[in-house]
N, C-alpha and C positions, 0 to 999 in steps of 0.2 A: 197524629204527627203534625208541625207545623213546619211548612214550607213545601211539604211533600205529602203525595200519595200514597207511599207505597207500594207502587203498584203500577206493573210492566206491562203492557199488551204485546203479544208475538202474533205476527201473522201470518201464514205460509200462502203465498200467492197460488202456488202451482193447486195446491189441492181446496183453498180456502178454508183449512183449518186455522182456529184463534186459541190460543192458551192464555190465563193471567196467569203472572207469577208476582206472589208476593216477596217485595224487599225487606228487610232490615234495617232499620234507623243505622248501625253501625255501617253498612256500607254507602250508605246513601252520606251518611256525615263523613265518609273516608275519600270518599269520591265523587267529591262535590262540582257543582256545574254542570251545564249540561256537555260540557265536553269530557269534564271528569266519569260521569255517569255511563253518558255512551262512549267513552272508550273500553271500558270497563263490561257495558253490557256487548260490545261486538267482538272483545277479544272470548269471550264466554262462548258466543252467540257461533263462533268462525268454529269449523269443523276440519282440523287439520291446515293445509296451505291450500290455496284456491284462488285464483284470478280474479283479479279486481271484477272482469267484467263475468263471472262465472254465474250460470242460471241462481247458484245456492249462496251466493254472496251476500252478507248480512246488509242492511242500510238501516239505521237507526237514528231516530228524531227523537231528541233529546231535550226537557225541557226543565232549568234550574229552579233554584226553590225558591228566589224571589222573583220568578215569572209569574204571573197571574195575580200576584198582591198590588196594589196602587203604588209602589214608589220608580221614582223617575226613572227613565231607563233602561229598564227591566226585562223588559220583552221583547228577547232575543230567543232564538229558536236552534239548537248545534246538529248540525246534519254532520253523521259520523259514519265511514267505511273506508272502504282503500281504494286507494286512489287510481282510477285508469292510466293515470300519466306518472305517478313514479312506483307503485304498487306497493304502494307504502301508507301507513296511518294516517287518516286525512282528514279533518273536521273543517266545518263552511257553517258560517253562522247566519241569520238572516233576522233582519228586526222588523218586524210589525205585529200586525195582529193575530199573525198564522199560531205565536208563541201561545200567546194570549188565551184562542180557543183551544191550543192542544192541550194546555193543562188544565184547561176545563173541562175535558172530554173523563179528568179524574184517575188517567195515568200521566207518571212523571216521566213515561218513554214509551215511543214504537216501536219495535224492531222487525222489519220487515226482511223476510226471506223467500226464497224460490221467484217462479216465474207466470203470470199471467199467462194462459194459451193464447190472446189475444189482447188487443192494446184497450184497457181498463182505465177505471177509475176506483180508489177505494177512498169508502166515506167510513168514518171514524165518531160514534158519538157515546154518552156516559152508559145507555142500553143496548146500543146495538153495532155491528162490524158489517160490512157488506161490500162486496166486489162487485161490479156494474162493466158490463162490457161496452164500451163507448170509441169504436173503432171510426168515431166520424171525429173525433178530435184531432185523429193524426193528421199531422201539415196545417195544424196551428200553431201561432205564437204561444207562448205562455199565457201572457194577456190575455189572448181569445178562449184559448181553454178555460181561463179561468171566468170567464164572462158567458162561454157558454153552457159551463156548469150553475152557476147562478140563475141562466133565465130557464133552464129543463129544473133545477130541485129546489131554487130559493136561495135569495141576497143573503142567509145567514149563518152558510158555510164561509170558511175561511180557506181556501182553496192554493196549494203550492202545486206545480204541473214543471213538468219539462218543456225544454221549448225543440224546434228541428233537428237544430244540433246534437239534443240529447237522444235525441230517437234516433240518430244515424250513428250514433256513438264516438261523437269528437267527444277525447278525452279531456277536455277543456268544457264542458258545458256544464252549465249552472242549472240553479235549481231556480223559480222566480215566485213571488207572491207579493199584488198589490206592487209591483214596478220596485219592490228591493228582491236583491239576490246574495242566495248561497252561492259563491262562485267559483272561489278556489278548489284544486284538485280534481275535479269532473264529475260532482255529485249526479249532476243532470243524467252523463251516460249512463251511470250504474241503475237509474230510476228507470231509461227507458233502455235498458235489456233488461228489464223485468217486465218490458212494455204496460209499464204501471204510467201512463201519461197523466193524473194527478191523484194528490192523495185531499181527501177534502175531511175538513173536521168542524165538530160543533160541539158546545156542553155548557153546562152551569153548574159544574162543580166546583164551590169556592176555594182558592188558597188560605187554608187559617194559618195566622200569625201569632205565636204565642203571649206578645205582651200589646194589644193595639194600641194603646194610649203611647205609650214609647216609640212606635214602631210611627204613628203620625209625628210624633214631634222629629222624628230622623227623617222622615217625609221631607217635611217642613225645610228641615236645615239644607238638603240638598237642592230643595225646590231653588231656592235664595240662591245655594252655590253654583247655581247650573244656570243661574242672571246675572253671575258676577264675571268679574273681570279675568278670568281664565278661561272663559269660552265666550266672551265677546268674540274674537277671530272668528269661529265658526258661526256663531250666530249671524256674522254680517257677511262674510264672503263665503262659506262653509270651508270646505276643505281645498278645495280650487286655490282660496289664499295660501299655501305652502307654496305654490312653484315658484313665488317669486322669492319669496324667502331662500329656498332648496338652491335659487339660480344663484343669489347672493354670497350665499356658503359654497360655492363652487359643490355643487351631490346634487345636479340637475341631470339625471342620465340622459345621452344625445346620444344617435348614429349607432346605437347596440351598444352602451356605456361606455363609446371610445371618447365622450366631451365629458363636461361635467357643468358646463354655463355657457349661456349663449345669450348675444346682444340683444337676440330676435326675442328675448325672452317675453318681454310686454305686450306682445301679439296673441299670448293665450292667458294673460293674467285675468285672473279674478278682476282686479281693480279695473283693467280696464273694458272689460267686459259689462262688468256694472253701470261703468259712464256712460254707456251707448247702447244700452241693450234695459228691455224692462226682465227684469228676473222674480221668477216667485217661489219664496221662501217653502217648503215643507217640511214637515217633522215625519220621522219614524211613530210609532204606536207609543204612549205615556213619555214621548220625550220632548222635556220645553226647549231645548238647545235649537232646534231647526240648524243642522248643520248642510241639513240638502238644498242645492237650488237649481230649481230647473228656468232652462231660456228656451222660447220659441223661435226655432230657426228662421233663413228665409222661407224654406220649402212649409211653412208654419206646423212643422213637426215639434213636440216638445221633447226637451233633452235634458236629462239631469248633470249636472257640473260636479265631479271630482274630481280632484287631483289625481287619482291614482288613473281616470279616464283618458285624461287630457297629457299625462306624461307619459302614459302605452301609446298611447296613439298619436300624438304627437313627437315630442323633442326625439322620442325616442326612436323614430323613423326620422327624422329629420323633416320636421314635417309642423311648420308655421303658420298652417291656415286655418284659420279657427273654425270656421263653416265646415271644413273637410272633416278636420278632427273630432267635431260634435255630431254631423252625419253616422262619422264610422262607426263612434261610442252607443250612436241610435242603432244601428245594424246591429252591432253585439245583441244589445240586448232584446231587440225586436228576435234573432234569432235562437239568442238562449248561450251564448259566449261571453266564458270569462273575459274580460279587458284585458289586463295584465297578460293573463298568458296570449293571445288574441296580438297583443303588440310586442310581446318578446317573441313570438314565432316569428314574425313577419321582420323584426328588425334581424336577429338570426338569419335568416332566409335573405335578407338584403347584402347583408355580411358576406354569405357564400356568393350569392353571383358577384358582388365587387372581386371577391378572388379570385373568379373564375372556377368554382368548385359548383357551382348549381350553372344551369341555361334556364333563364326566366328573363329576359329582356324587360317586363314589365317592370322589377322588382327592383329600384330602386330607392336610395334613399332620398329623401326632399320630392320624392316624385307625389303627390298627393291622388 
């Protein structure tokens, strides 16, 4: 097969049984992607209706068929189950290296089921499955998890963990690896009510490409298009450059989307963040765009800059102070929270005490 393996791993946490199952070209080309794939593997995988956060609820990491080949981009990772927060189909994608070694491990998907009797670790590699009970991870960050699995078994897993939030089960928490996150939908909780606190993989099973010669020169062409002048913007401000754009177009959401542009808006702009601030550029795993940039606060914390960071937590509370805003966005993720949902609750929640429908005095809007 070229792009794929064929070939599924199932893991049952509760008893640690593993089964392969082999796929078919026809479904793997029908349901393409890794969000194609693992929707497909969890609607199979689900056993009648059952609760997002149910002990037998499926989770499946899903990884497409140009993950693991050299072209730009590519290694992205689809976390697929339903969702704590609308109980409904939910995929969360994550790019780094996590992608990378899991199609290396020689399946094209995990699909994890039941429940650890105790907060675990499971490691994933091309010989072998194993469940590790590692109950001093809990009431670590992601990070730490993931940092402390490296120095107990070796720098050469690629390690995705829950962070607090997932282990206490806000439907809102993400999955993290290497400081990117799955984050929509609440992948994090479903992982840790399995008290599965990280899943760690390793392998060298190569992705073959059926035509390589072809397959470098398309390489090639996008390398070039991914330096040209449609992702310049990202390249220089990464995604952060939208808000002021977003403010200009009047579709800057303000105060729970009751604004849509605001004067204050050059107080969280990329541009001017850059002028007065040193920022450094990173990329995601095989990607030359470096859309991400992170800035060192005062508290000399470092913070990655999105736009989607900086308009939850920001405009969207009413809320102009860039230091506060880049704090919060470090909270989210130091504890394992979506953004997005993390600032529509909180502006939600602002919304009801202005009516008078909540008592939270603390909760308003502009109040940082």
């Amino acid at each position: 097969m070229y792009g794929f393996h064929g070939r599924v791993l199932h893991v049952h946490l509760g008893d640690g049984g593993t089964r392969v199952e082999t796929l078919p070209e026809t479904v793997l080309h029908h349901y393409l992607g890794g969000i194609g794939l693992g929707t497909w593997l969890l609607l199979r995988a689900q056993d009648g209706d059952y609760p997002a956060l149910g002990a037998e609820a499926p989770l499946v990491f899903a990884f497409a068929p140009l993950s693991g080949t050299a072209l730009n981009t590519s290694a992205k990772a689809a976390v697929v189950g339903k969702s704590p927060l609308t109980q409904r189909l939910n995929d969360a994608l994550v790019s780094s290296r996590f992608a990378l070694a899991g199609k290396a491990t020689g399946y094209d998907a995990l699909v994890l089921g039941g429940a650890c009797d105790t907060w675990s670790t499971l490691f994933v590699e091309p010989h072998g499955v194993r469940v590790e009970a590692t109950p001093e991870l809990c009431g670590l960050s992601a990070a730490e998890a993931e940092a402390a699995v490296h120095e107990r078994w070796g720098t050469d897993w690629e390690v995705v963990s829950t962070g607090i939030a997932g282990e206490n089960g806000v439907p809102f928490a993400t999955l993290s690896h290497d400081g990117r996150h799955a984050g929509r939908g609440g992948t994090g909780a479903v992982l840790g009510n399995k008290r599965l606190k990280a899943l760690a993989v390793r392998g060298d099973v190569p992705t073959q490409v059926a035509d390589p010669s072809a397959f470098q020169e398309l390489r090639e062409r996008l390398k070039r298009r991914s330096l040209g002048n449609a992702t310049e913007k990202y390249r220089t401000t990464g995604t952060l450059g939208n808000l002021l754009v977003f403010n200009r177009l009047g579709i800057l959401p303000g105060d729970n989307f009751r604004s849509h542009s605001d004067a204050r808006a050059e107080a969280l702009s990329a541009e001017d963040l850059f002028a007065s601030q040193k920022v450094e550029r990173t990329t995601c795993a095989d990607c030359m765009i470096g859309c991400e940039k992170r800035y060192t606060t005062p508290g000399g914390k470092s913070v990655r800059l999105e736009y989607e960071n900086f308009f939850a937590l920001g405009p969207l509370l009413g809320v102009w102070d860039r230091d506060a805003v880049a704090e919060a966005s470090r909270l989210c993720d130091e504890y394992g929270l979506d953004t997005i949902s993390t600032g529509g609750t909180l502006a939600f929640a602002m919304e009801c005490v202005e009516r008078g429908l909540l008592e939270e005095p603390r909760l308003r809007f502009g109040d940082a």
